[in-house]
FILOLUM-65759 format. One record per residue (C-alpha): residue in one letter; x, y, z. Coordinates in steps of 0.1 Angstrom, whole numbers, padded with zeros to 4 digits, always signed. Example, Ala and Ser with C-alpha at 12.3 -4.5 7.8 and 13.67 -1.06 7.14 Angstrom:
<atoms>
A+0123-0045+0078;S+0137-0011+0071;
</atoms>
This chain:
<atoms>
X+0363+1057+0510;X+0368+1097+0513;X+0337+1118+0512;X+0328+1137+0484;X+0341+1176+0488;X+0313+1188+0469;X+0286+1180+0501;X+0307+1203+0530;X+0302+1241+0531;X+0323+1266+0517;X+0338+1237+0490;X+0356+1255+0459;X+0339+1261+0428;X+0344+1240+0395;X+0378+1250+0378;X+0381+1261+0339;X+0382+1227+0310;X+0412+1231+0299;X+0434+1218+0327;X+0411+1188+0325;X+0419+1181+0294;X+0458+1181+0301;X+0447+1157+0334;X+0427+1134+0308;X+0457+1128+0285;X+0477+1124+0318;X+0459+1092+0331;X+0457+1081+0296;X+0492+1080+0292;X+0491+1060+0325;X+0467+1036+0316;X+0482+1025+0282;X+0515+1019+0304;X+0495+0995+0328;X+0486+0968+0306;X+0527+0964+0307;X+0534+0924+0308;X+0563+0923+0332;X+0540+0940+0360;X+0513+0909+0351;X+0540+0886+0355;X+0547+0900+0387;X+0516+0898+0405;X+0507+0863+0392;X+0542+0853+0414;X+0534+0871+0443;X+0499+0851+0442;X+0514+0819+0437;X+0542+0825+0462;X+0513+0834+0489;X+0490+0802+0479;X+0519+0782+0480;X+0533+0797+0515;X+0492+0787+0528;X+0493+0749+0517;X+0531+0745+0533;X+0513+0761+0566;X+0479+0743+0559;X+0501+0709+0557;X+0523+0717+0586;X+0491+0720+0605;X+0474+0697+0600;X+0502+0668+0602;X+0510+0689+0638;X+0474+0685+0645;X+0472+0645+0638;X+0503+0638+0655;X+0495+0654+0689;X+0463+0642+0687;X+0472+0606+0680;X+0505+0613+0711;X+0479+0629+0736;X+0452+0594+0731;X+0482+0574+0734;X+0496+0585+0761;X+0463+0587+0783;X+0454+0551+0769;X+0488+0538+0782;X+0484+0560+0816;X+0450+0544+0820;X+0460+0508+0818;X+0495+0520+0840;X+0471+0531+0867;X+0448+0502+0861;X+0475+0478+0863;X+0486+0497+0898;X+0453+0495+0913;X+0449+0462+0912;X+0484+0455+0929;X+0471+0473+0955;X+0442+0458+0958;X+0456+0422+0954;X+0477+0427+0983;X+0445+0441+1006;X+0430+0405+0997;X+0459+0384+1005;X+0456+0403+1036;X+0416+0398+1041;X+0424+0362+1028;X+0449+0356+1059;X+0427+0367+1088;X+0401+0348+1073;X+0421+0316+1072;X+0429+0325+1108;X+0392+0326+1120;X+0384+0293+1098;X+0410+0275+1116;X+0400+0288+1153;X+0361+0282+1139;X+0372+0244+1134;X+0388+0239+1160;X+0359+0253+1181;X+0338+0231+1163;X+0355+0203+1166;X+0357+0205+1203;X+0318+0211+1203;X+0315+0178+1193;X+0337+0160+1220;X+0311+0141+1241;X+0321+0148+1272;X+0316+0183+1268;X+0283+0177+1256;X+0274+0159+1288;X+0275+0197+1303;X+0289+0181+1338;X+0315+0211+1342;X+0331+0186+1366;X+0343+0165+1335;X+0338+0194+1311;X+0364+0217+1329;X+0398+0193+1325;X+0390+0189+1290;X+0386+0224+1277;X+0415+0236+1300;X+0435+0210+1282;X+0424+0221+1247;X+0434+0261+1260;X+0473+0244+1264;X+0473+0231+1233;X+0459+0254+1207;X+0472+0287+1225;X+0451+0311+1202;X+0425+0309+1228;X+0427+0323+1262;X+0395+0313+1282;X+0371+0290+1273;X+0333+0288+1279;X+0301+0263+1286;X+0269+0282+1282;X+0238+0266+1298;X+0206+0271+1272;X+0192+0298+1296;X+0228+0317+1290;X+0244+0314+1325;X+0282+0304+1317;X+0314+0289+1335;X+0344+0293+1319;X+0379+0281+1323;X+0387+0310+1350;X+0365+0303+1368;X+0343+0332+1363;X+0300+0332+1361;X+0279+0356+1343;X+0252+0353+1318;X+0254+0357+1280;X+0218+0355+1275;X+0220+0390+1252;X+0248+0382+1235;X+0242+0378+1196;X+0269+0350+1194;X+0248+0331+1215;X+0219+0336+1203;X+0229+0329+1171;X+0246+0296+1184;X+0214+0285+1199;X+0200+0286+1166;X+0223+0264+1159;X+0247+0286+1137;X+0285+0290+1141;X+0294+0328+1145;X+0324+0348+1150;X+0313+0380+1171;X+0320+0413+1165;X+0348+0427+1196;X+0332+0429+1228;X+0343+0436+1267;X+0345+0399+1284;X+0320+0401+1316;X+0343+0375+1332;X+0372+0388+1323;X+0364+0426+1315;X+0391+0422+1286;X+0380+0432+1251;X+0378+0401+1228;X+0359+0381+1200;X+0342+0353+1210;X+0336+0320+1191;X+0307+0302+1196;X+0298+0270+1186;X+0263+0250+1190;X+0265+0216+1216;X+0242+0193+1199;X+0224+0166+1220;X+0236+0129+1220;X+0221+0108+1192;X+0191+0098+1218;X+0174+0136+1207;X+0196+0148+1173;X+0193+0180+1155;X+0189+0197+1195;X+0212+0228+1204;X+0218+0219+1246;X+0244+0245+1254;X+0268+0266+1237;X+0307+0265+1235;X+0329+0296+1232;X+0359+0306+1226;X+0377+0343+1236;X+0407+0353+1214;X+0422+0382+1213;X+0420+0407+1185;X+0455+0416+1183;X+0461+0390+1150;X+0436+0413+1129;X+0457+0444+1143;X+0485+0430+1130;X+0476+0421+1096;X+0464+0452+1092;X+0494+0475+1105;X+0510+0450+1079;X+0495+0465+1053;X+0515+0491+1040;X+0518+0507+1004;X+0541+0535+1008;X+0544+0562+1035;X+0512+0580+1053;X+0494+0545+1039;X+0469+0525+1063;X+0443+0500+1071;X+0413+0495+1089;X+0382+0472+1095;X+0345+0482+1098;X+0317+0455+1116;X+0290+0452+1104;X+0273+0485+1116;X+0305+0509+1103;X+0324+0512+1137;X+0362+0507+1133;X+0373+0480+1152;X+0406+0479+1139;X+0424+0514+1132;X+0454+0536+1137;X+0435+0565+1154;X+0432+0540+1189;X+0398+0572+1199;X+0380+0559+1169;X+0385+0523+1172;X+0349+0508+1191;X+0332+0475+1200;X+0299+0464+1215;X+0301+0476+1248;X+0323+0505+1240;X+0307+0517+1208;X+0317+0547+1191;X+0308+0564+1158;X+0301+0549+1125;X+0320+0561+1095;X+0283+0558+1082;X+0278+0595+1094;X+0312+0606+1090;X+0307+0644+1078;X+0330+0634+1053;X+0309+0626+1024;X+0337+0604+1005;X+0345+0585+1039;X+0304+0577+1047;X+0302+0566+1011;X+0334+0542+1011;X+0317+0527+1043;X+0289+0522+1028;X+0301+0504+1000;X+0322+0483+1032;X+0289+0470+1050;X+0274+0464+1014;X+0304+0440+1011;X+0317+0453+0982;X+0351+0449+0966;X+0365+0481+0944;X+0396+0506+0948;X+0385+0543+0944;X+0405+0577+0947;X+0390+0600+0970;X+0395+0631+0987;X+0397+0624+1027;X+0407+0650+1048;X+0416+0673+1022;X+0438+0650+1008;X+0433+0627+0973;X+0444+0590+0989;X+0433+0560+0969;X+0415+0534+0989;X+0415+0497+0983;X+0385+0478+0999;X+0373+0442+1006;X+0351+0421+1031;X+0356+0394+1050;X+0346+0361+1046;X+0343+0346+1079;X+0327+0376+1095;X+0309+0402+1086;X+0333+0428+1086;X+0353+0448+1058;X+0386+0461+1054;X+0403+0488+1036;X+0436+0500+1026;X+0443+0543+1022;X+0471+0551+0997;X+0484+0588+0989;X+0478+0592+0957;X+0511+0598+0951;X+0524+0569+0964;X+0503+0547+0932;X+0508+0575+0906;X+0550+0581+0912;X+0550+0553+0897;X+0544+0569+0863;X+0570+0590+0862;X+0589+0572+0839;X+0557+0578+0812;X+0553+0612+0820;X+0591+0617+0817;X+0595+0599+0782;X+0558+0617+0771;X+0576+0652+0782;X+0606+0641+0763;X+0582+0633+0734;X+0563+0665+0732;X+0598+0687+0743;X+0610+0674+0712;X+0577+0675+0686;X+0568+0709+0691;X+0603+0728+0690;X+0605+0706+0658;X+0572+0718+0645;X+0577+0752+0655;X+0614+0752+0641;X+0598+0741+0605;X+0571+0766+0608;X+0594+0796+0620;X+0621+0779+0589;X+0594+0782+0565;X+0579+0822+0577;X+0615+0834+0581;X+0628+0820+0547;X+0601+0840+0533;X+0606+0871+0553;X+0639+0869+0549;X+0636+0869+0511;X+0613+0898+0511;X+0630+0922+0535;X+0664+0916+0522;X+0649+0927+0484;X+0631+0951+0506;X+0665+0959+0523;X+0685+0959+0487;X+0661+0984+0474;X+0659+1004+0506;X+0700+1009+0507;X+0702+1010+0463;X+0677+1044+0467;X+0692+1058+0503;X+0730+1055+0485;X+0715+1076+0453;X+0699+1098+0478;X+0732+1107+0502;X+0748+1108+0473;X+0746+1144+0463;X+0735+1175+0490;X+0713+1197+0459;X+0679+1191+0463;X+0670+1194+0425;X+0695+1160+0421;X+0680+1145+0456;X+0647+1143+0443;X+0653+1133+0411;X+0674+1100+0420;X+0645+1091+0444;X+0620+1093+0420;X+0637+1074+0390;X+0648+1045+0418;X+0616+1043+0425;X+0598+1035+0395;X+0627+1012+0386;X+0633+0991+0413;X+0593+0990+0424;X+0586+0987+0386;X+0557+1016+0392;X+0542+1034+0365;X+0546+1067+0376;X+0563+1085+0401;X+0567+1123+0412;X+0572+1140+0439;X+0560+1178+0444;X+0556+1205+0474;X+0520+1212+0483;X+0502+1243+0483;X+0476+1247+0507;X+0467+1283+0499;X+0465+1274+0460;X+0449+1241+0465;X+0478+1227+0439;X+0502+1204+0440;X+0537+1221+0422;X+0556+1192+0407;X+0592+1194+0412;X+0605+1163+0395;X+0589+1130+0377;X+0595+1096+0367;X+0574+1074+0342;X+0580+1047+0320;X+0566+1068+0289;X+0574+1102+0287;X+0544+1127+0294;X+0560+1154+0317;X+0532+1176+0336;X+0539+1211+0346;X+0516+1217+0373;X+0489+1198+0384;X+0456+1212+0401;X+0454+1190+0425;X+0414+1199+0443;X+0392+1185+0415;X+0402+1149+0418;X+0417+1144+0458;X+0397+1156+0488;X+0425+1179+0502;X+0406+1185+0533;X+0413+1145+0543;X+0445+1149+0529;X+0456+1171+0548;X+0446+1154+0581;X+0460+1125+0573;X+0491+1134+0560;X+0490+1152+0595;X+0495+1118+0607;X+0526+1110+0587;X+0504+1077+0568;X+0500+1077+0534;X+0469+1079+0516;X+0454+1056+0491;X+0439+1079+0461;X+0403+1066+0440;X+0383+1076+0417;X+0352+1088+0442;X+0377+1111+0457;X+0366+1134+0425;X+0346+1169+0429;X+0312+1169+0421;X+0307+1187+0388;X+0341+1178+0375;X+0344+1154+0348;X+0362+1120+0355;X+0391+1109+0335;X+0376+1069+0328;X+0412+1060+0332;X+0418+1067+0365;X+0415+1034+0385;X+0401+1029+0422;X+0433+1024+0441;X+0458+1025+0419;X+0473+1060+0431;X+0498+1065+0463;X+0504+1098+0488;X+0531+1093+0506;X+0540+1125+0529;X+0575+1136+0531;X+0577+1158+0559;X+0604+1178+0565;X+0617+1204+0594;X+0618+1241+0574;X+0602+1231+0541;X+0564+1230+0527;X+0547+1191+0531;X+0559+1173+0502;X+0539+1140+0487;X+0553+1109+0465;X+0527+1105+0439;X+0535+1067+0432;X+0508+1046+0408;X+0504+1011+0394;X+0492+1002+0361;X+0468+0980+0374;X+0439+0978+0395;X+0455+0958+0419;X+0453+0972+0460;X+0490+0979+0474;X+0506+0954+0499;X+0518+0962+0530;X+0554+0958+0523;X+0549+0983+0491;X+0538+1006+0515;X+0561+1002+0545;X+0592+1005+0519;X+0579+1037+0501;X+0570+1049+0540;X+0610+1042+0550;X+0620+1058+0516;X+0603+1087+0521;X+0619+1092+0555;X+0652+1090+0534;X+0640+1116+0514;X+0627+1136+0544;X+0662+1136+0560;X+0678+1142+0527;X+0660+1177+0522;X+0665+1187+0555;X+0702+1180+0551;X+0704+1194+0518;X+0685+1225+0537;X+0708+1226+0565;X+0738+1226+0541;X+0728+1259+0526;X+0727+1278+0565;X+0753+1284+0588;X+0752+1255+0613;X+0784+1245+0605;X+0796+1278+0620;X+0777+1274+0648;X+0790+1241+0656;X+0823+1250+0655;X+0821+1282+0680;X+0803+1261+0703;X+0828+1229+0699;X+0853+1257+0704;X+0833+1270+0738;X+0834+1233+0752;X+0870+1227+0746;X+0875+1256+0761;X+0855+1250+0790;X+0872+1216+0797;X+0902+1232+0793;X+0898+1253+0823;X+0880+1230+0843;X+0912+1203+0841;X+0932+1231+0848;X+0913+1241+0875;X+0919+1203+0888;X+0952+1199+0878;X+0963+1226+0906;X+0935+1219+0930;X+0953+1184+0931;X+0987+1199+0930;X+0982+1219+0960;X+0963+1192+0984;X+0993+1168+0973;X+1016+1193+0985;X+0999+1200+1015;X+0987+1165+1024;X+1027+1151+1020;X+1035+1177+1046;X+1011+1170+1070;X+1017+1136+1067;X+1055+1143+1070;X+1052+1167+1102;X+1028+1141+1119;X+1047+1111+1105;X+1079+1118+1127;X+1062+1125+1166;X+1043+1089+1161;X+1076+1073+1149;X+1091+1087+1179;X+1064+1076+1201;X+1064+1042+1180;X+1095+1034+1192;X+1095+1046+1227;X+1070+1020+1234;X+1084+0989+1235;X+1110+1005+1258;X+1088+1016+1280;X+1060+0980+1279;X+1096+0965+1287;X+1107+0989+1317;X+1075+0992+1331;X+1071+0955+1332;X+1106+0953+1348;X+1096+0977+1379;X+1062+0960+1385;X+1078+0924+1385;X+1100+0943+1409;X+1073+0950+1430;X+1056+0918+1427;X+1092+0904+1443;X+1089+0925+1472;X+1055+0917+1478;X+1070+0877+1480;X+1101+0887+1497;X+1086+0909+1525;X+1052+0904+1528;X+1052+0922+1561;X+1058+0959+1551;X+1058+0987+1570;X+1027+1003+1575;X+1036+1038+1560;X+1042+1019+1525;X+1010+0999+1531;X+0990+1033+1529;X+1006+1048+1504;X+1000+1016+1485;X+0965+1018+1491;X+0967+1054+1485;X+0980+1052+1448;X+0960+1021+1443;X+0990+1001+1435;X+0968+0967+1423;X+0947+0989+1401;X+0982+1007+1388;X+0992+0972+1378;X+0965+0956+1364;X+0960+0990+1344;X+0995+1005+1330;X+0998+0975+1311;X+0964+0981+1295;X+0972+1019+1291;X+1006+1013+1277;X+0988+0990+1249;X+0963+1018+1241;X+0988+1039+1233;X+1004+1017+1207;X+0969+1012+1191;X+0963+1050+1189;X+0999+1054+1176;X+0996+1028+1148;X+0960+1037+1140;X+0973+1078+1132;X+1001+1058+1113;X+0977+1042+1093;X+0955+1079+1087;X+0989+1090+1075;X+0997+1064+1054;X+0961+1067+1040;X+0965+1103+1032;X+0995+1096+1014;X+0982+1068+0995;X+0952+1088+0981;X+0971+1118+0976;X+1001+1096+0952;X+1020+1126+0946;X+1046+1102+0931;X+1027+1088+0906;X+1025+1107+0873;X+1020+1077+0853;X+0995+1051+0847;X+1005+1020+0870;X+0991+0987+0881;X+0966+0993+0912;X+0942+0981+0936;X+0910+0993+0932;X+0897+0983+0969;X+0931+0996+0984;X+0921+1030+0971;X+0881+1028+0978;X+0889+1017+1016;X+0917+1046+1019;X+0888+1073+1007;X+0867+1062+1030;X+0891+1063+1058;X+0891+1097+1048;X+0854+1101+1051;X+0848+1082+1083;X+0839+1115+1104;X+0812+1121+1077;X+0802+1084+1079;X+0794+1089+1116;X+0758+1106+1109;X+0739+1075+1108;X+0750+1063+1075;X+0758+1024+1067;X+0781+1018+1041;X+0778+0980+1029;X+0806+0967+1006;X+0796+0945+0976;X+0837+0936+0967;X+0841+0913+0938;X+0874+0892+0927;X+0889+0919+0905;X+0923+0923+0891;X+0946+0951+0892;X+0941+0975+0867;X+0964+1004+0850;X+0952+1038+0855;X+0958+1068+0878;X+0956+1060+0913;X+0954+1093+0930;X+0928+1108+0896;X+0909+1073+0902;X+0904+1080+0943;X+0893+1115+0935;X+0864+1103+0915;X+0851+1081+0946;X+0856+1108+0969;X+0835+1128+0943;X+0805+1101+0942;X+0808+1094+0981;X+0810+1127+0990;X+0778+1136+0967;X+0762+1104+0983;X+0768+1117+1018;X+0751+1148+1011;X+0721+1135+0995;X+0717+1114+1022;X+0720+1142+1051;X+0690+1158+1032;X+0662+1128+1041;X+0651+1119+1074;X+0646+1083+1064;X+0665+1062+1089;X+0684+1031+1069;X+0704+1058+1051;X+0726+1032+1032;X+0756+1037+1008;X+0762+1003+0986;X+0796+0994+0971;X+0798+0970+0949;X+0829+0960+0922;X+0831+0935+0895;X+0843+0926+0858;X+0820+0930+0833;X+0825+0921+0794;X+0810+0943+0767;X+0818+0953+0730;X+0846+0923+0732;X+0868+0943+0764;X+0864+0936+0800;X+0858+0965+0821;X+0866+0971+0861;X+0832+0976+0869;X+0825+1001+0903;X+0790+1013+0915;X+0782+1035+0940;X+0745+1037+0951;X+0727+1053+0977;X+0690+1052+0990;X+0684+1090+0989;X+0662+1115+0976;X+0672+1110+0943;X+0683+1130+0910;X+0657+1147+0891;X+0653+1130+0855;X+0654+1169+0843;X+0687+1177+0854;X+0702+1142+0847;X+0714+1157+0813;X+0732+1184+0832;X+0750+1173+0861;X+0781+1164+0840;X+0783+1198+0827;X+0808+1224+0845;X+0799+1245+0873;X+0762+1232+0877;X+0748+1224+0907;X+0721+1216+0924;X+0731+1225+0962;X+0725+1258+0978;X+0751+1284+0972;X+0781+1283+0994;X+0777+1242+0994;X+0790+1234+0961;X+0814+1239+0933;X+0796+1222+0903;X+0830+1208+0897;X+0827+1177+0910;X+0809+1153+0883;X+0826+1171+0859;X+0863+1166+0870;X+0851+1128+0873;X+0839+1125+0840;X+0868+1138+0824;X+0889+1115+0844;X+0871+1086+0837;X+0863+1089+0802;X+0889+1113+0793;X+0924+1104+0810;X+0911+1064+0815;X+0886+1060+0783;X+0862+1043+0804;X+0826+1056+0811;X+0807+1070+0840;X+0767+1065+0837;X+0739+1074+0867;X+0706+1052+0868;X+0683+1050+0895;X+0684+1015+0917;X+0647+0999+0925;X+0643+1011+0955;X+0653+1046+0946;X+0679+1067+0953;X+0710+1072+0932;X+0735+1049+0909;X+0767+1058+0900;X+0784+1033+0876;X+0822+1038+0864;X+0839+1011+0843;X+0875+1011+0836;X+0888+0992+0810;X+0914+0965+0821;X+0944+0963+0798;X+0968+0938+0816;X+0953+0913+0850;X+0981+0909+0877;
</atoms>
């Protein structure tokens, strides 16, 4: 709320009663007229319009709400028993492989066992022992040496070879009577690594349930490896197996695989945390799948033990290789959701832009109804008063007027006013009930102001019907006149909306630029405009003139050159062939001689060697073609000079645009020499009707311009880009050719300038200020295309010319 005048220094004193009395029958007037029943009706809609716009969005949300709600549970209920489901494939097919190797070892254990029990080898006479276990190592093939361990651990096995075993756990543990399958080991008969078998020999039924030797069996460990290199579940997957202490014994890294004579380090004290724990959970002999981060990498890993032995193997899967797999959920669930929330959103957006719609195209009716009274007439007196009547008609106000402020008087002067009852006020004084202080600061700011009751003076009596909020000042500023104010107010206590205020804003800029028409139709612009349209034309005038004979003159000139230089090279042009041919003639000449006489006098063999006569013919043929390359190159200069010059062609015809690009810079290729790169951009364009020789003048204009900005830096990737193209705009297609360059620049100051004739910006001596000019006028004159400059990212300058294309040959 505004502060009370009456508390700041220096405040005016307390005007005479009598005004107040006037003022008191004014807001009485106003008040009566507020308890109008059409403006009732028309705030109870614009409630129930707003409470029903909230349920609609209230309802939309919430229904939005459950249904992604109830999409994102099912969708990661569904994932879950996916993944589930994929898990335990992977770790089915670990077990099958656990399940083989330990139907292996139960098979070689039997058979082990079963030879245990053969009497003869439990007589422990390796004499009859040997023939029999050598014929059990032909027939079962899994095993390569067998063994007879005395029960002090001193062995002979089928090689031949003796050692003791006497610290091996196998035997040990066979001596207590306990078939075992031992973890790998280095053979010390054989020095090969293996896993041994061993079985118990029990003593003949004359002393039962007593362990007399041991029997053992070597097999190699390459079955397991193979199982395991079997195990495969997509690409970058493997297995290994862990003993009993955490060593790998089966792995694809061959430097971490160990045994017991070998040993290496246990995945127990990995310094991978999620490795040491999966071991763990190996020797534990536990059975899971987990995903893990290993190596920096999330891998799921599938683990089991063994049955037979005491060892545990695992399976590592990218994670990707288990989760691609739902690809097809997460495709139809981003399917789902692509479809449910554009729908959502499109009922939403339907819903707020049906409304907004409604409200700015009444606001838009009312808007364009008061702007058509307002243009309609160019007196102020009649301005005004069609603004102010539209107003309280069409926004069904109670009052409206509209007045020039007085700042020295403290008043506002009415100039004209609208009601619905008639109570016309002369002057108001406009101090003892608005602040004018905050007024005018905020009117400063081109907002309106909402006028209340505590705005009053202290010691001035209130008028009771004056109601908080009920009275708008909306400033009209204008160029050359005093600030004016709308005075708009409601009949009821209700706060204006936004859109009340936004419209009376956009009116009031109507109004503004109304006056200041109305005000400049009363001075002498007109005359101004005219003298200076009249200066431009002029200036145009010359400056085409100017060009017309500049051009006339260089044709002129540039024909005869051409012409004087044309005829020499067409002479020379033709001579050659002649004298390729005759030259050709005499040095096969010579080359018979040579054949024919190939002893020659000595006086022609120095002069020969004199003249050089092998260099004279390798050579003249190499001079000769030279000279035709030079002759057709200044044939092709001439041919260029003609071409940009067209003398012949005073009318618009069909032409190449690249034809005439490449012959201007054939022109400028001694300038080109400094350095600069010129990299063409071509596009597929058609031909286009316009004025070939006018058309090559503008891109020696822009190139030459580009040339010399470019002399001006010391960068060194001085760079002029052409590019060409077809654009479409405004329904037309345009030949579209830009010429940029990686210079110094144009100054944003001078950008509005450089079209303008005879301005320049290089030093005096170095430049007409014709150039841009004469290209506009061409371009968007004699073509009716355009000409714009912009600045390219990485600096520099852009020149962009579009010519419109009429016919495409």
């Amino acid at each position: 709320m505004m502060q009370n005048p009456a508390n700041q220094a220096g405040s005016v004193p307390v005007q005479p009663p009598h005004p107040t009395k006037k003022l008191h029958r004014f807001w009485k007037n106003i008040s009566s007229s507020a308890q109008s029943g059409w403006q009732q009706a028309h705030s109870l809609w614009q409630h129930r319009r707003q409470r029903r716009h909230l349920l609609t969005l209230l309802i939309l949300g919430t229904t939005a709400l459950t249904i992604s709600t109830t999409a994102c549970i099912s969708y990661f209920f569904v994932r879950g028993l996916i993944l589930d489901n994929l898990k335990q494939i992977a770790l089915l097919k670990l077990e099958k492989g656990t399940d083989e190797i330990d139907r292996w070892l139960s098979s070689r254990k039997a058979e082990i066992e079963t030879i245990a029990y053969d009497p003869t080898v439990r007589t422990l006479n390796w004499k009859l022992v040997e023939p029999r276990l050598q014929g059990e190592i032909y027939r079962l093939k899994e095993y390569f040496i067998l063994s007879l361990t005395q029960p002090d651990g001193s062995f002979i096995n089928t090689l031949g070879n003796r050692a003791s075993s006497k610290d091996r756990q196998h035997f040990k543990k066979a001596m207590a009577g306990q078939l075992n399958v031992s973890d790998p080991l280095i053979a010390r008969g054989t020095k090969v690594s293996t896993i041994v078998i061993a079985a118990p020999l029990w003593a003949l039924p004359t002393a039962p349930n007593k362990v007399i030797g041991v029997l053992s069996g070597s097999i190699k460990l390459d079955r397991v490896a193979s199982v395991a290199n079997s195990l495969l579940y997509g690409s970058d997957s493997y297995a290994f197996a862990l003993n009993s202490k955490g060593v790998p014994i089966v792995h694809p890294n061959n430097n971490l695989i160990g045994n017991i004579d070998l040993p290496t380090a246990s995945f127990l004290q990995s310094p991978d945390p999620a490795l040491s724990t999966i071991a763990r959970q190996m020797i534990d002999r536990q059975t899971n799948i987990e995903l893990v981060k290993i190596d920096k990498k999330w891998v799921y890993v599938a683990y089991a033990p063994l049955k037979e032995v005491n060892w545990s193997m695992a399976l590592v899967i990218p994670r990707e290789n288990i989760e691609s797999q739902l690809q097809a959920l997460n495709l139809l669930t981003s399917v789902v959701a692509g479809l449910l929330v554009p729908a959502m959103l499109a009922a939403i957006w339907l819903i707020y832009s049906s409304e907004n719609n409604r409200a700015q195209a009444e606001r838009e009716a009312m808007l364009n109804r008061i702007a058509g009274r307002i243009c309609a007439s160019l007196e102020l007196d009649q301005i005004v008063q069609s603004t102010v009547e539209e107003i309280v008609n069409l926004l069904h106000l109670e009052r409206a007027a509209f007045g020039w402020y007085e700042p020295q008087n403290k008043r506002l002067q009415i100039l004209c006013e609208s009601c619905q009852s008639d109570s016309p006020t002369q002057c108001i004084k406009f101090e003892p009930y608005f602040f004018v202080g905050n007024l005018l600061v905020r009117s400063d700011q081109g907002e309106p102001i909402i006028l209340s009751s505590d705005t009053a003076a202290e010691g001035v009596t209130q008028p009771p019907e004056l109601k908080a909020n009920s009275y708008l000042a909306v400033p009209v500023q204008t160029q050359s006149q005093p600030q004016g104010y709308l005075i708009c107010s409601h009949a009821t206590h209700w706060l204006w909306s936004r859109e009340e205020i936004q419209l009376l804003k956009a009116v009031a800029d109507q109004l503004a630029i109304a006056i200041t028409q109305a005000h400049l139709y009363s001075q002498t612009q007109d005359q101004v405009k005219l003298l200076n349209s009249a200066l431009n034309e002029l200036k145009k005038t010359q400056t085409h003139l100017v060009q017309n004979e500049k051009m006339s003159s260089l044709g002129q000139m540039v024909a005869g050159i051409a012409h004087e230089i044309n005829n020499p090279v067409n002479f020379i042009s033709a001579n050659l062939p002649h004298t390729s041919k005759y030259t050709k003639d005499l040095l096969d000449l010579v080359s018979l001689y040579k054949q024919t006489f190939p002893e020659v006098p000595q006086e022609i063999a120095d002069f020969a060697e004199e003249i050089e006569l092998e260099f004279i013919e390798e050579d003249l043929p190499h001079i000769l073609n030279s000279m035709k390359i030079g002759t057709e190159r200044i044939r092709s200069i001439v041919l260029s000079l003609r071409n940009f010059s067209r003398l012949d062609e005073s009318d618009k015809k069909l032409a190449d645009i690249h034809e005439g690009m490449e012959n201007t810079l054939l022109l400028l290729s001694n300038r080109l020499k400094n350095r600069i790169y010129i990299v063409k951009k071509y596009g597929k364009v058609p031909s286009v009707e316009c004025y070939p020789s006018q058309l090559n003048q503008v891109f020696m204009n822009l190139l030459s311009n580009a040339i010399d900005a470019l002399n001006e830096t010391d960068r060194l990737d001085k760079i002029i880009t052409i590019s060409t193209g077809v654009v479409r705009e405004n329904g037309g297609k345009f030949l579209k050719v830009a010429i940029a360059d990686n210079g110094p620049g144009i100054p944003d100051s001078v950008k509005d300038k450089i079209y303008n004739p005879f301005f320049t910006t290089k030093p005096v001596g170095k430049g007409t200020g014709l150039g841009l000019a004469i290209s506009y006028k061409i371009v968007v004159d004699g073509h009716g295309g355009s000409i714009k400059i912009s600045q390219p990212p990485g600096g520099g300058t852009e020149f962009m010319v579009k010519i419109p294309i009429s016919n495409e040959k």
